[in-house]
N, CA, C, O and CB atoms as a CASP TS submission, in Angstrom:
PFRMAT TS
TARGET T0000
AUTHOR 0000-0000-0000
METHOD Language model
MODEL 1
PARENT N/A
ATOM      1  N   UNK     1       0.853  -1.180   0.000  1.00  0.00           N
ATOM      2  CA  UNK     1       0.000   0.000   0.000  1.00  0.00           C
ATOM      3  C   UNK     1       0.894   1.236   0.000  1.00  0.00           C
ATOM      4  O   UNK     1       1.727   1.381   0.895  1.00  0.00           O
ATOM      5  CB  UNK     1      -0.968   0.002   1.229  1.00  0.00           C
ATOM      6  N   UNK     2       0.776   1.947  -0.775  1.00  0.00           N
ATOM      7  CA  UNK     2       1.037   3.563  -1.088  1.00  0.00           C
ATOM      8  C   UNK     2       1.205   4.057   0.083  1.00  0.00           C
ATOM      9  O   UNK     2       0.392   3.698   0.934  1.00  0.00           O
ATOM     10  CB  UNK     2      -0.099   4.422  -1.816  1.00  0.00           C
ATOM     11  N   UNK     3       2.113   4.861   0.423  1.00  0.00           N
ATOM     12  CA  UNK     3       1.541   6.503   1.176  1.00  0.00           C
ATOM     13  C   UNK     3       1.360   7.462   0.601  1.00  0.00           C
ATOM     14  O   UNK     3       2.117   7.842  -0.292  1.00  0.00           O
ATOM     15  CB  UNK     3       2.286   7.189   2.061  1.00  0.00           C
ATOM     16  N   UNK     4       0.172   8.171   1.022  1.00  0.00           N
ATOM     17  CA  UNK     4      -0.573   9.259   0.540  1.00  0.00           C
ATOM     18  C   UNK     4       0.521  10.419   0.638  1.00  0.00           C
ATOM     19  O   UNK     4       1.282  10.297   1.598  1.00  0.00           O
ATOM     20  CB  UNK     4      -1.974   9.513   1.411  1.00  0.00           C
ATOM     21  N   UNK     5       0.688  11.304  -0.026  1.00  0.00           N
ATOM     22  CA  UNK     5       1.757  12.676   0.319  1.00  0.00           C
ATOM     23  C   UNK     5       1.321  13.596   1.051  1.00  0.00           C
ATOM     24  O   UNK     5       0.497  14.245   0.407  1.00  0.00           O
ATOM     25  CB  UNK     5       2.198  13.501  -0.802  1.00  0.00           C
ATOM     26  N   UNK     6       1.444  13.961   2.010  1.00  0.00           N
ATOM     27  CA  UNK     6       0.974  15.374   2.841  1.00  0.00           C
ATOM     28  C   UNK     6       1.256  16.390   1.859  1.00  0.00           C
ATOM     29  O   UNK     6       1.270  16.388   0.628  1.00  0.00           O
ATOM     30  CB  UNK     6       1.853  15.760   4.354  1.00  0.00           C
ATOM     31  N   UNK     7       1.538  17.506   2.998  1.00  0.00           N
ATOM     32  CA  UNK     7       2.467  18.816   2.753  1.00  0.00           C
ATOM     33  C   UNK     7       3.636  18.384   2.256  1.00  0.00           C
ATOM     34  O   UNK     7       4.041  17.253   2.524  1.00  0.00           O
ATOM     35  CB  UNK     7       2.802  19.693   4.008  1.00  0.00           C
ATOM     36  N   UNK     8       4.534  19.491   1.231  1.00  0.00           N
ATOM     37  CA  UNK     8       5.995  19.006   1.482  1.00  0.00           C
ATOM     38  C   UNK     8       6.665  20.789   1.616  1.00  0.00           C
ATOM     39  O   UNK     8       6.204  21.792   1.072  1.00  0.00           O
ATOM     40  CB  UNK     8       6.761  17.782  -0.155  1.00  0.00           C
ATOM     41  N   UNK     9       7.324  20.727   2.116  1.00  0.00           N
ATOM     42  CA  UNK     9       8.287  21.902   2.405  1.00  0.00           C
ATOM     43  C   UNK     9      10.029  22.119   2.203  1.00  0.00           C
ATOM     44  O   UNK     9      10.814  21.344   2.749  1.00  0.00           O
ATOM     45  CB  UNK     9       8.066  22.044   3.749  1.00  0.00           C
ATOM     46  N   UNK    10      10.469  23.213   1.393  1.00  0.00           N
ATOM     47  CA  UNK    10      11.548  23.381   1.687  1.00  0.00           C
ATOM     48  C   UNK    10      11.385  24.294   3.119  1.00  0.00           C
ATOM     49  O   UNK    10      10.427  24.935   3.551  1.00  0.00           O
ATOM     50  CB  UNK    10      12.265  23.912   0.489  1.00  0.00           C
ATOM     51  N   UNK    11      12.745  24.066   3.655  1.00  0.00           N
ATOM     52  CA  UNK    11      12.975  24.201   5.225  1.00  0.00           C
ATOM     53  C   UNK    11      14.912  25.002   4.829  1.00  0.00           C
ATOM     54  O   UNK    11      15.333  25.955   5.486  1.00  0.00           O
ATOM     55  CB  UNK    11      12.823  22.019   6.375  1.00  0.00           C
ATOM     56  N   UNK    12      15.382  24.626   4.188  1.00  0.00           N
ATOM     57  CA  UNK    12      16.747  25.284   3.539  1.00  0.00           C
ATOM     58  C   UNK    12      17.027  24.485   2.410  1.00  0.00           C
ATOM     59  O   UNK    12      16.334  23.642   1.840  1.00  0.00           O
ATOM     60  CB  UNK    12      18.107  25.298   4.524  1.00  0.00           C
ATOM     61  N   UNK    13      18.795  25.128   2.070  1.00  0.00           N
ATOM     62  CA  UNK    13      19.055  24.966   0.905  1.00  0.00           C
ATOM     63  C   UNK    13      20.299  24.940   1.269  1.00  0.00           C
ATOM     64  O   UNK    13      20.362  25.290   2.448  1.00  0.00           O
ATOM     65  CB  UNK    13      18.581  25.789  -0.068  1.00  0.00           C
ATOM     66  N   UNK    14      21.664  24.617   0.697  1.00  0.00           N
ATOM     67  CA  UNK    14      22.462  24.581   0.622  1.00  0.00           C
ATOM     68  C   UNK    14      23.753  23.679  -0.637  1.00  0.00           C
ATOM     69  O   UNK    14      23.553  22.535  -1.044  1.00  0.00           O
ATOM     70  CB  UNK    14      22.231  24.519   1.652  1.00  0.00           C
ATOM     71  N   UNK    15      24.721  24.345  -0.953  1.00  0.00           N
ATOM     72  CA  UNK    15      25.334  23.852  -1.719  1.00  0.00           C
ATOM     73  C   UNK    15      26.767  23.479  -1.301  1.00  0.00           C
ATOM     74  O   UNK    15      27.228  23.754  -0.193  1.00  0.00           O
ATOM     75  CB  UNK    15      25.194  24.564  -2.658  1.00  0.00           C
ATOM     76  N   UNK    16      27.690  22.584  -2.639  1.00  0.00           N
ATOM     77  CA  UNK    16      29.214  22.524  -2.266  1.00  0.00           C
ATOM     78  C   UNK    16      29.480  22.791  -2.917  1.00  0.00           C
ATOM     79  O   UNK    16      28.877  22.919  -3.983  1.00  0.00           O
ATOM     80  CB  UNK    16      29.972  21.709  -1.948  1.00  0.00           C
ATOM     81  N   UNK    17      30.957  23.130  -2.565  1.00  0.00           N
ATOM     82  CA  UNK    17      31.942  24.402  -3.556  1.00  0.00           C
ATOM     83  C   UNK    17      32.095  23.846  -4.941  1.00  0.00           C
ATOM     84  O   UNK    17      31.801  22.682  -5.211  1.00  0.00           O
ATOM     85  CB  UNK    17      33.767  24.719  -2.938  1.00  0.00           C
ATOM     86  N   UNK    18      32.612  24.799  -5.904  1.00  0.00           N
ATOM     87  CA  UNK    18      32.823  24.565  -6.996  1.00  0.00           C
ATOM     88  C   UNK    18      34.341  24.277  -7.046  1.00  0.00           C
ATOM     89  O   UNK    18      35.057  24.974  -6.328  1.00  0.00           O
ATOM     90  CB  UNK    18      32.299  25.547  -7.760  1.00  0.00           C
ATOM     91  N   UNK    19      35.023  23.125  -7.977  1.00  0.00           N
ATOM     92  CA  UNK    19      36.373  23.323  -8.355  1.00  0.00           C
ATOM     93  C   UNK    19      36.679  22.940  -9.536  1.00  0.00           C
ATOM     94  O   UNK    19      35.761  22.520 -10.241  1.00  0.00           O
ATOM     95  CB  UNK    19      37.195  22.781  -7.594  1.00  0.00           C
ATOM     96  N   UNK    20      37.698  22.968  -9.936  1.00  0.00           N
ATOM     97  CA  UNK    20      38.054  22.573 -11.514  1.00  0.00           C
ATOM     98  C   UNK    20      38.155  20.914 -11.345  1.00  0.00           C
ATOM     99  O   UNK    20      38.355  20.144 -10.406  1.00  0.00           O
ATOM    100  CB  UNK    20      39.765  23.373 -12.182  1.00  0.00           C
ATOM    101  N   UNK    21      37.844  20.764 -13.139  1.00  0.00           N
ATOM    102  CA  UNK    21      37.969  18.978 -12.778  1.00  0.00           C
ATOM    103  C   UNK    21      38.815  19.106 -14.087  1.00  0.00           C
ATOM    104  O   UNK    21      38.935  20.076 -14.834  1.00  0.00           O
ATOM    105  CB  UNK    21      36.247  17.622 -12.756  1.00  0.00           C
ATOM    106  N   UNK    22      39.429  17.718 -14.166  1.00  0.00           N
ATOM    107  CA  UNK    22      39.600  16.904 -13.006  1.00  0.00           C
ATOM    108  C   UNK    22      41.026  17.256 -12.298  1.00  0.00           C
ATOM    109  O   UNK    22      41.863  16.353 -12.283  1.00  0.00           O
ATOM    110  CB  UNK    22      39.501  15.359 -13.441  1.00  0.00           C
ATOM    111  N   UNK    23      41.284  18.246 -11.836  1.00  0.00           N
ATOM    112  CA  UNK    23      42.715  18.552 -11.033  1.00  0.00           C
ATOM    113  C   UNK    23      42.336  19.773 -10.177  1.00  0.00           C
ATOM    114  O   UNK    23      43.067  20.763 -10.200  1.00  0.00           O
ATOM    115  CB  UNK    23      44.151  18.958 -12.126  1.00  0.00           C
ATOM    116  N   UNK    24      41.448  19.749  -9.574  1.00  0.00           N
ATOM    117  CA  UNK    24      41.015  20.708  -8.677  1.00  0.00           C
ATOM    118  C   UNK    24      40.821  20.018  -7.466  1.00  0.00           C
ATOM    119  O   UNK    24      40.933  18.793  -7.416  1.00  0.00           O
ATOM    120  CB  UNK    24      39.836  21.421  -9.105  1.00  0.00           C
ATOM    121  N   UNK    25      40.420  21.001  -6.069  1.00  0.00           N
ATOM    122  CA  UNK    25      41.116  20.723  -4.778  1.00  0.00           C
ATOM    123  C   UNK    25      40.247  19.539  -4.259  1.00  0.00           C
ATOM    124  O   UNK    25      40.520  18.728  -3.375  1.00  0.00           O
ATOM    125  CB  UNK    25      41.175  22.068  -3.705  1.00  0.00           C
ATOM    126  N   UNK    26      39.154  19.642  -5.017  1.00  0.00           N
ATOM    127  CA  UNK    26      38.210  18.096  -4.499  1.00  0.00           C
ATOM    128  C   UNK    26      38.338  16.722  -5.306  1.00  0.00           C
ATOM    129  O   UNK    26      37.388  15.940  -5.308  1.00  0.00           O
ATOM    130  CB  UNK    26      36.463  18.366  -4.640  1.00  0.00           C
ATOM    131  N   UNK    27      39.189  16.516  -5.800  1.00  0.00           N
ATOM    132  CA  UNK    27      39.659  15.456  -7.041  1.00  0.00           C
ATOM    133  C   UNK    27      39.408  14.297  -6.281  1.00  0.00           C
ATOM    134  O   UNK    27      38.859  13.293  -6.736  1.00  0.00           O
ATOM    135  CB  UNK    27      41.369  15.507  -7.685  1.00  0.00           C
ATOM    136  N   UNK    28      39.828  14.439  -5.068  1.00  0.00           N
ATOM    137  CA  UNK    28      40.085  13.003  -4.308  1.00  0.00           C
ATOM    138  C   UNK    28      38.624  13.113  -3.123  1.00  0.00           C
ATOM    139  O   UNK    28      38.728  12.558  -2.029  1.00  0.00           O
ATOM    140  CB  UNK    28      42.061  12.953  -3.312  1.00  0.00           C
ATOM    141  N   UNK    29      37.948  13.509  -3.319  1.00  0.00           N
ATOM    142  CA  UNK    29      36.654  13.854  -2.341  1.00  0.00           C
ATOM    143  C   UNK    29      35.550  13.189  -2.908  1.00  0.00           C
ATOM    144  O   UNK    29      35.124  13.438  -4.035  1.00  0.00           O
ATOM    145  CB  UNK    29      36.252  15.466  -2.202  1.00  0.00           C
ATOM    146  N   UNK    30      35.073  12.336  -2.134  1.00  0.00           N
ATOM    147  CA  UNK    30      34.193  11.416  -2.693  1.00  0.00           C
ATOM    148  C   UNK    30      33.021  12.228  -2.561  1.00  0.00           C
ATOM    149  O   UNK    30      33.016  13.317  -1.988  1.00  0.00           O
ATOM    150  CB  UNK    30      34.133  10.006  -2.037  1.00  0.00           C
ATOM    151  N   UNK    31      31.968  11.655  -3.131  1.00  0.00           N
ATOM    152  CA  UNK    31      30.393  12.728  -3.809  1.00  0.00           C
ATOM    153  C   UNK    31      29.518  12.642  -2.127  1.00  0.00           C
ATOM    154  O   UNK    31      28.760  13.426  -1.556  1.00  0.00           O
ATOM    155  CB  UNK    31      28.954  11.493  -5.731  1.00  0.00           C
ATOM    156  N   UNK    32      29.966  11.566  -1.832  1.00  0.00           N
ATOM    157  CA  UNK    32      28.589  10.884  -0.768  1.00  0.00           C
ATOM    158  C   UNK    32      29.401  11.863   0.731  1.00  0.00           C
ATOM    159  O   UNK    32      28.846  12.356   1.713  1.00  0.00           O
ATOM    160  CB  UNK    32      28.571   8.260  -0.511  1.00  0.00           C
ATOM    161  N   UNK    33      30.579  11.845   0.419  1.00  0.00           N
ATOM    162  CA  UNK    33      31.312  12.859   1.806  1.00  0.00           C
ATOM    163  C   UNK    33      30.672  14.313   1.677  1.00  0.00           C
ATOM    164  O   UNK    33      30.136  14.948   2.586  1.00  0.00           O
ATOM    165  CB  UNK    33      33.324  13.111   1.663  1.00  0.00           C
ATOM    166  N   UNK    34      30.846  14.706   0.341  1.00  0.00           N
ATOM    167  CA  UNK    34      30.649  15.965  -0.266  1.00  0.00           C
ATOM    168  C   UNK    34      28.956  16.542   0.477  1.00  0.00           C
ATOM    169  O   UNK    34      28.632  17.608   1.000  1.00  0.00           O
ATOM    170  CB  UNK    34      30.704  15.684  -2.190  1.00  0.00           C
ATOM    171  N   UNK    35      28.119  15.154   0.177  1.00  0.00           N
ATOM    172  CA  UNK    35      26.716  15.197   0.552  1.00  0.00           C
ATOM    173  C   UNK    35      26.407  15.385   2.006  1.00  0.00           C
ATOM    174  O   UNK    35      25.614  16.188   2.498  1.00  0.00           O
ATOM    175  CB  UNK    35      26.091  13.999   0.125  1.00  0.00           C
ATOM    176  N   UNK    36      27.270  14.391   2.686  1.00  0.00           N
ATOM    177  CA  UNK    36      26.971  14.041   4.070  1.00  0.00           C
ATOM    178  C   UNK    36      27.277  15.869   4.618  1.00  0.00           C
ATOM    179  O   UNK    36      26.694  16.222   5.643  1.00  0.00           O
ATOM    180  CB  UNK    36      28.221  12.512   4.815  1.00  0.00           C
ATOM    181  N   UNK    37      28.048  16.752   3.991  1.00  0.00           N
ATOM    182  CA  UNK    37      28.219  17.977   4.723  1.00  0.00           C
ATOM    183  C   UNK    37      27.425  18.875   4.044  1.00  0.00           C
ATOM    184  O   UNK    37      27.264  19.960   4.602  1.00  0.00           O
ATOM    185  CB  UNK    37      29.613  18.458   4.851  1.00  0.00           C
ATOM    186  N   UNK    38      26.911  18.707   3.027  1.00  0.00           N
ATOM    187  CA  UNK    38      25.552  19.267   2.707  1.00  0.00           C
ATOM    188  C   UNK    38      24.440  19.202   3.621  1.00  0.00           C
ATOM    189  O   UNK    38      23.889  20.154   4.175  1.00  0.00           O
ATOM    190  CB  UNK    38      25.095  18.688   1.616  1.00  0.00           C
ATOM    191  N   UNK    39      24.153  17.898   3.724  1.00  0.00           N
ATOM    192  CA  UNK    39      23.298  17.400   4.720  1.00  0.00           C
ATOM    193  C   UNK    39      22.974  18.157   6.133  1.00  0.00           C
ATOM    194  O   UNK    39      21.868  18.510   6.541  1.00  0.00           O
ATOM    195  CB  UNK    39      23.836  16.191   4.993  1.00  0.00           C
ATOM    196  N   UNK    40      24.462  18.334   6.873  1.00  0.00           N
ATOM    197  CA  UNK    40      24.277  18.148   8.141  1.00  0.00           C
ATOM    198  C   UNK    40      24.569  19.774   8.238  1.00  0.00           C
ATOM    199  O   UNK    40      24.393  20.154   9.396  1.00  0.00           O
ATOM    200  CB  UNK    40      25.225  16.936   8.952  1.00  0.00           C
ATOM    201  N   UNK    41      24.899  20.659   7.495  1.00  0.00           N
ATOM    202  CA  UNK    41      24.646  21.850   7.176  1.00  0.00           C
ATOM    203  C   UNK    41      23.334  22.865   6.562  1.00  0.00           C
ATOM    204  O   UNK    41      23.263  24.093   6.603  1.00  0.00           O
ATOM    205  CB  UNK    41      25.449  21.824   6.564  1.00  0.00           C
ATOM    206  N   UNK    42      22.358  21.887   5.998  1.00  0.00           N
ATOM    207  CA  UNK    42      21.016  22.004   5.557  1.00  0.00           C
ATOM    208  C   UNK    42      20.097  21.940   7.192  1.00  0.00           C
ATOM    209  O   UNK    42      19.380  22.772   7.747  1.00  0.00           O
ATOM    210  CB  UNK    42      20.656  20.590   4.310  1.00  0.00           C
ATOM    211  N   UNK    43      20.458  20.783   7.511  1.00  0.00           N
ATOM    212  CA  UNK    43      20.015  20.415   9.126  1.00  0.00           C
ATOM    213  C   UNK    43      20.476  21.920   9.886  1.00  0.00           C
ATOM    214  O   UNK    43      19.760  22.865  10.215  1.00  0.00           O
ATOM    215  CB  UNK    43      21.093  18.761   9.922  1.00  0.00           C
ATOM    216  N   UNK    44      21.517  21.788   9.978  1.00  0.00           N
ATOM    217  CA  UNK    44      21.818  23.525  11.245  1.00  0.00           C
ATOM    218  C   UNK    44      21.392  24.841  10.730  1.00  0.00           C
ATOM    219  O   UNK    44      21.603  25.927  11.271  1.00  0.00           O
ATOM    220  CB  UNK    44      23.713  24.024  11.582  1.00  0.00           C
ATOM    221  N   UNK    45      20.538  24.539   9.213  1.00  0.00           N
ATOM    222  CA  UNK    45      20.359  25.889   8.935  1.00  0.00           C
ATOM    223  C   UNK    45      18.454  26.103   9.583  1.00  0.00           C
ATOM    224  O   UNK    45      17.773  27.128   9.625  1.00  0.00           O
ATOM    225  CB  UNK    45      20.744  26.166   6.950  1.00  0.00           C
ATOM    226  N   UNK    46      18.113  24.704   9.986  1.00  0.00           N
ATOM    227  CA  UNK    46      16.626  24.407  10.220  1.00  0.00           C
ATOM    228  C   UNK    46      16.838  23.764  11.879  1.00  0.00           C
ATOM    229  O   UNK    46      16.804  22.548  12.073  1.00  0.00           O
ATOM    230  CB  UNK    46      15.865  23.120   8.863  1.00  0.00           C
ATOM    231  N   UNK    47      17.004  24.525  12.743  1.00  0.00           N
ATOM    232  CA  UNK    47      17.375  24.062  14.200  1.00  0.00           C
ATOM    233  C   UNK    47      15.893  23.583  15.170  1.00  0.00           C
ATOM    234  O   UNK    47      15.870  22.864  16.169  1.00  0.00           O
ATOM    235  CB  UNK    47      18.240  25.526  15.007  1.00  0.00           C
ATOM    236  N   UNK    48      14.715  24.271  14.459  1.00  0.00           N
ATOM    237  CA  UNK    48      13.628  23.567  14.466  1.00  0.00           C
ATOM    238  C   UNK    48      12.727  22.503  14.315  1.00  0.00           C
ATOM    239  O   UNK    48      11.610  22.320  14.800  1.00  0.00           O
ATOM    240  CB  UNK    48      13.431  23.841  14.247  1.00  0.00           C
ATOM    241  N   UNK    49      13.505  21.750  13.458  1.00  0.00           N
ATOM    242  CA  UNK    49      13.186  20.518  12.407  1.00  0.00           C
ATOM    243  C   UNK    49      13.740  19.884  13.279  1.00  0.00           C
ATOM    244  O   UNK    49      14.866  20.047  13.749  1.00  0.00           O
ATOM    245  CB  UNK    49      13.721  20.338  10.822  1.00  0.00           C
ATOM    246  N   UNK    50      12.181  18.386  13.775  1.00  0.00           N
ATOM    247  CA  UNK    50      13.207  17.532  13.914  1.00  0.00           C
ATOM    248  C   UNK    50      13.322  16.193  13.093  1.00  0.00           C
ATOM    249  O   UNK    50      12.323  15.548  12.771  1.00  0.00           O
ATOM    250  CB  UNK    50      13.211  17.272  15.180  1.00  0.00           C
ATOM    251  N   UNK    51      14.688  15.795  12.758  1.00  0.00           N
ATOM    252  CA  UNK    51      15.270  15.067  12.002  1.00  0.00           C
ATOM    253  C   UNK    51      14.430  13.656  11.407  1.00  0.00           C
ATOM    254  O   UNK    51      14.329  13.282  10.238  1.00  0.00           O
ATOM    255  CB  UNK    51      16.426  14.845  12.730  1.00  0.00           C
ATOM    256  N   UNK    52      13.888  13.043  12.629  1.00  0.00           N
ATOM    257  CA  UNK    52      13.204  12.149  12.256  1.00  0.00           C
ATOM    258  C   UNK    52      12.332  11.894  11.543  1.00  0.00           C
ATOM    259  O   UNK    52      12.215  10.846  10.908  1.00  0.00           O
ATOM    260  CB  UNK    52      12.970  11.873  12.781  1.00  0.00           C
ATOM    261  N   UNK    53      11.445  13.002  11.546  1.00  0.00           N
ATOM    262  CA  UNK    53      10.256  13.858  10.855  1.00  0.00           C
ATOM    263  C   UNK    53      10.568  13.777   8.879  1.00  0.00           C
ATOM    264  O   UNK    53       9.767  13.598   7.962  1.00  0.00           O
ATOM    265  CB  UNK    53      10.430  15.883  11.631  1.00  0.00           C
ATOM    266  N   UNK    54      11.907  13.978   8.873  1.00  0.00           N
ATOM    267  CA  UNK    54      12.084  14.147   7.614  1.00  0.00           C
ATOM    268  C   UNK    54      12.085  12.726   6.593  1.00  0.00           C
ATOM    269  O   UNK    54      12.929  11.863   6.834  1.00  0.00           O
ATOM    270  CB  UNK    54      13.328  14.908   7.598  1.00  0.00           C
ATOM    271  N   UNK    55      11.368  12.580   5.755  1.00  0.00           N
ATOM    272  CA  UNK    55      10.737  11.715   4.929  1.00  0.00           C
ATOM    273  C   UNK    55      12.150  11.400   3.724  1.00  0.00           C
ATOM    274  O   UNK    55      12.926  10.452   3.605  1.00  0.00           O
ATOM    275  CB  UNK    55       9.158  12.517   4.282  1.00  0.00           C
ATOM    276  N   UNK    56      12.023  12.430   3.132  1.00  0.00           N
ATOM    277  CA  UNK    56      13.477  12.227   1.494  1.00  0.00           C
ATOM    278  C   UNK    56      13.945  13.666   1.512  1.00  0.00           C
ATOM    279  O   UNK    56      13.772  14.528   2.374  1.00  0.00           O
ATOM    280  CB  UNK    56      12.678  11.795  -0.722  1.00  0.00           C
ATOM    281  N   UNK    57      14.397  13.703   0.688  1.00  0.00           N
ATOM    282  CA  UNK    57      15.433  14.670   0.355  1.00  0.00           C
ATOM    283  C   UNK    57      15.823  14.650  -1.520  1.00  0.00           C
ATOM    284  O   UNK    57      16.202  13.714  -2.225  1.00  0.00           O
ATOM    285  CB  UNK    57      16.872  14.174   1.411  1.00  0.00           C
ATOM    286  N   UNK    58      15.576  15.876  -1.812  1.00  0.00           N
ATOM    287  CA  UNK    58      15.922  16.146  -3.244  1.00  0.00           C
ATOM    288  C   UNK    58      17.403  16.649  -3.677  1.00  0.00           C
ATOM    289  O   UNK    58      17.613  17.861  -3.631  1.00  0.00           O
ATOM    290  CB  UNK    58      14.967  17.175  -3.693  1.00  0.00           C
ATOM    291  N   UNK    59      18.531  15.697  -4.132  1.00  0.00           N
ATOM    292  CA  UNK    59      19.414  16.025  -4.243  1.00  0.00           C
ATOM    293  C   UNK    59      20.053  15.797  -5.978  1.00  0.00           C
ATOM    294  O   UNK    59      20.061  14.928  -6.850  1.00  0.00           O
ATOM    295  CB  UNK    59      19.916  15.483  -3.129  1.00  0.00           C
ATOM    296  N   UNK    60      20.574  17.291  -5.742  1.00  0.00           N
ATOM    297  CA  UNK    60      20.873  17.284  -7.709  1.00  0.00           C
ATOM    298  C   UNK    60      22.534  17.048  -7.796  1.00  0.00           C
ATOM    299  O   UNK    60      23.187  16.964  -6.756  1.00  0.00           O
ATOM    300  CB  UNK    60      20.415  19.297  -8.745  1.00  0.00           C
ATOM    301  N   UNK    61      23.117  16.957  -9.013  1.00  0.00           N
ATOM    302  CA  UNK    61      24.273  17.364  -9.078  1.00  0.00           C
ATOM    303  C   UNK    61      24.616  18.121 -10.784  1.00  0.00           C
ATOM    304  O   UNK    61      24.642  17.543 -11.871  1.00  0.00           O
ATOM    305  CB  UNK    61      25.120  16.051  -8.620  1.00  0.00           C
ATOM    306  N   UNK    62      24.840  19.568 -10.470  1.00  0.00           N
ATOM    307  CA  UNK    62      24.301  20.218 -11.438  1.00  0.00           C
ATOM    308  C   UNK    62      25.786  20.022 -12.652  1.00  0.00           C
ATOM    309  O   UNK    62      25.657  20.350 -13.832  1.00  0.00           O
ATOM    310  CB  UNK    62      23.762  21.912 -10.830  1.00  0.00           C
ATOM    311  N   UNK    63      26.985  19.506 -12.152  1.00  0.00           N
ATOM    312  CA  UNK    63      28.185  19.576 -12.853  1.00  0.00           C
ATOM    313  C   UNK    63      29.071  18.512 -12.225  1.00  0.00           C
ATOM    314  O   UNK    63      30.001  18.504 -11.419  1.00  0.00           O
ATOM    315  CB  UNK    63      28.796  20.991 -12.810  1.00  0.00           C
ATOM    316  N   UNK    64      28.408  17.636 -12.919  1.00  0.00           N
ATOM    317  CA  UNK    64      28.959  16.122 -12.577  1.00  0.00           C
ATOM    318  C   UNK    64      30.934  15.926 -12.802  1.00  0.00           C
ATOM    319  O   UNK    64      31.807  15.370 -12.136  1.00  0.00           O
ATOM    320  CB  UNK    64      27.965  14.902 -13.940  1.00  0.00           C
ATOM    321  N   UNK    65      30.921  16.724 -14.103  1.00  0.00           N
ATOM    322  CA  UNK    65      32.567  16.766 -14.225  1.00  0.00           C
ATOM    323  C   UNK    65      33.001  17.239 -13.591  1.00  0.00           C
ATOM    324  O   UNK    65      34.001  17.556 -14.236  1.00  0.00           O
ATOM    325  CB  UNK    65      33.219  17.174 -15.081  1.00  0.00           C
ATOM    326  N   UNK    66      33.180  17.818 -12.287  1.00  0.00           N
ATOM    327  CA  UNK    66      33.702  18.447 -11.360  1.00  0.00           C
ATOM    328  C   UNK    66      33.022  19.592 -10.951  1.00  0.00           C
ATOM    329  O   UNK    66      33.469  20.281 -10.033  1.00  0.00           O
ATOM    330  CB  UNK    66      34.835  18.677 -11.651  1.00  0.00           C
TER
END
């Protein structure tokens, strides 16, 4: 069985830096590290929210080559 969708809300936003590819300062920085401080920086920008509450998350990557 389905779940029905409530409300959905952005609550923040946040991004990671830009660098040159492939010889720029994040060459060796894996995507999912890159995310996890997206993440937990999206979280401290919403000190209200609590965590559990949160269902998914919409995550892009607008310049995959670096």
């Amino acid at each position: 069985m389905s779940k029905q969708i409530q409300d959905a809300y952005i609550v923040a936003a946040t991004r990671t830096p830009v660098g040159k590819a492939p010889k720029g300062v994040f060459r060796n920085t894996r995507p999912d590290d890159m995310l996890a401080h997206v993440l937990r920086a999206v979280v401290a920008q919403a000190p209200g929210i609590d965590t559990s509450r949160i269902d998914d998350a919409i995550i892009g990557c607008a310049m995959p080559e670096g």
